[in-house]
C-alpha positions as CSV (number, residue, x, y, z in Angstrom):
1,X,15.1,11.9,-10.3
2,X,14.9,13.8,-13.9
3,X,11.7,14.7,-14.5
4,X,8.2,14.3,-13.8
5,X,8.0,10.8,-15.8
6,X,10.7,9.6,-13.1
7,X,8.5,10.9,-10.9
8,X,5.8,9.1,-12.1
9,X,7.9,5.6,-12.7
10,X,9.0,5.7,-9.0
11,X,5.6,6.5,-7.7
12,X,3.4,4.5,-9.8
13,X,5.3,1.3,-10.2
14,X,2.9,-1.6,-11.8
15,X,4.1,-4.4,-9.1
16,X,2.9,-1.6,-6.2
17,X,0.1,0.1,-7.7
18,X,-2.6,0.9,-5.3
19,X,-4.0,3.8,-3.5
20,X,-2.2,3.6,-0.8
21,X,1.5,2.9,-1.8
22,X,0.7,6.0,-4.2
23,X,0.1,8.2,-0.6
24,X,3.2,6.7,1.5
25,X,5.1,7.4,-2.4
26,X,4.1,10.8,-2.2
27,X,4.4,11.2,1.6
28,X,8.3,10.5,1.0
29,X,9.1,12.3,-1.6
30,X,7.6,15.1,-0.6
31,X,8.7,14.9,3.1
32,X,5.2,15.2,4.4
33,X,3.1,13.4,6.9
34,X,-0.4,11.7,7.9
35,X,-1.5,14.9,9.1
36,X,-0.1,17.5,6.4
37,X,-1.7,15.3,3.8
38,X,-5.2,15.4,5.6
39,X,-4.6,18.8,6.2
40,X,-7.3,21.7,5.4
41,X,-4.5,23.5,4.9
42,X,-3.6,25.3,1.5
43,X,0.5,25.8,1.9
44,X,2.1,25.5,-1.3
45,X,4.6,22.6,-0.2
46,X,1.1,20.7,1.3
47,X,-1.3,21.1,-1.8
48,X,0.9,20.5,-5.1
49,X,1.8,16.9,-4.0
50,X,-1.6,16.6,-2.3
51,X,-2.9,17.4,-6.2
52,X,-0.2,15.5,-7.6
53,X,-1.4,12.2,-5.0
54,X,-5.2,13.0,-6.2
55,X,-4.0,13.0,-10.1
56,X,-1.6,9.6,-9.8
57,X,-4.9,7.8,-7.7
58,X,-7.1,8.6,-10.5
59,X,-5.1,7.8,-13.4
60,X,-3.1,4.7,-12.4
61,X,-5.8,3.2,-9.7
62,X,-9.1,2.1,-10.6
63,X,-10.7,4.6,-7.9
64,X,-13.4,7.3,-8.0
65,X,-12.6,11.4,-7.0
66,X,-15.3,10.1,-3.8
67,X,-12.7,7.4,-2.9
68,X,-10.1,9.4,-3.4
69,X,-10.8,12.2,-1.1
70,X,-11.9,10.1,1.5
71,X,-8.4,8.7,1.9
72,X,-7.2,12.8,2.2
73,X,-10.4,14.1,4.2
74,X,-11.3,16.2,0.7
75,X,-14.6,16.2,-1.0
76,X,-14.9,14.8,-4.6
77,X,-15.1,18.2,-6.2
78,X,-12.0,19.5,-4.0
79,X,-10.0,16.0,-6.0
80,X,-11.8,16.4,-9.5
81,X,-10.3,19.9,-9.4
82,X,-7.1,18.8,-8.2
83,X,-6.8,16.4,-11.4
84,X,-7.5,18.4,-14.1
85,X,-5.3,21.4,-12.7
86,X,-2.6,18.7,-12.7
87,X,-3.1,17.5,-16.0
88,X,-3.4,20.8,-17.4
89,X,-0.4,22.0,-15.5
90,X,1.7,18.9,-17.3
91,X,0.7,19.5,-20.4
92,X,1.5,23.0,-20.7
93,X,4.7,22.5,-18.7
94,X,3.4,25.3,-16.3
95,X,6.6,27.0,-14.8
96,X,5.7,27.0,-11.0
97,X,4.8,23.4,-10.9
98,X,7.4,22.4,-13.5
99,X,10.1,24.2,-10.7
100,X,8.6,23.0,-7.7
101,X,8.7,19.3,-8.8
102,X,12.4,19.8,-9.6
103,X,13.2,21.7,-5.9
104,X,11.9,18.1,-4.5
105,X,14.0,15.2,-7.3
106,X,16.8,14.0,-5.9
């Protein structure tokens, strides 16, 4: 994978797009399981793809931040948070996010 639009193509594919093949997506590529995802806690390698599951729901599932972080055990303010630092991160091409999406493409 190139970039984070790959990223985004694999995960959010229009024939698969729900909630849930978004969280399995994210679970593989990031090598993480039920429990790390759930997790209260804040490792590096658990809470950017935990942020970057919260922003794909939102966008590309029609699903609310309370919907959202009852699928990952977070409140709606924890997910809320989580999608605008992503989006903000994306749009400025933030460095640390920007590198640690590219440590994880194949």
């Amino acid at each position: 994978m190139g970039n984070i639009a790959t990223i985004h193509a694999y995960i959010c594919n229009p024939k698969t797009i729900d909630i849930n093949s978004i969280y399995e997506k994210i679970k593989r590529v990031f090598f993480l399981n039920d429990k790390q995802m759930k997790s209260s806690h804040g490792h590096q390698e658990i809470y950017i793809p935990r942020q970057l599951f919260c922003y794909f729901a939102y966008h590309n599932c029609n699903v609310s931040f309370n919907q959202i972080g009852k699928y990952i055990n977070k409140d709606h303010s924890t997910v809320s948070y989580s999608f605008s630092l992503i989006k903000n991160m994306l749009k400025i091409k933030n460095p640390l996010y920007m590198q640690y999406i590219k440590r994880y493409q194949a």
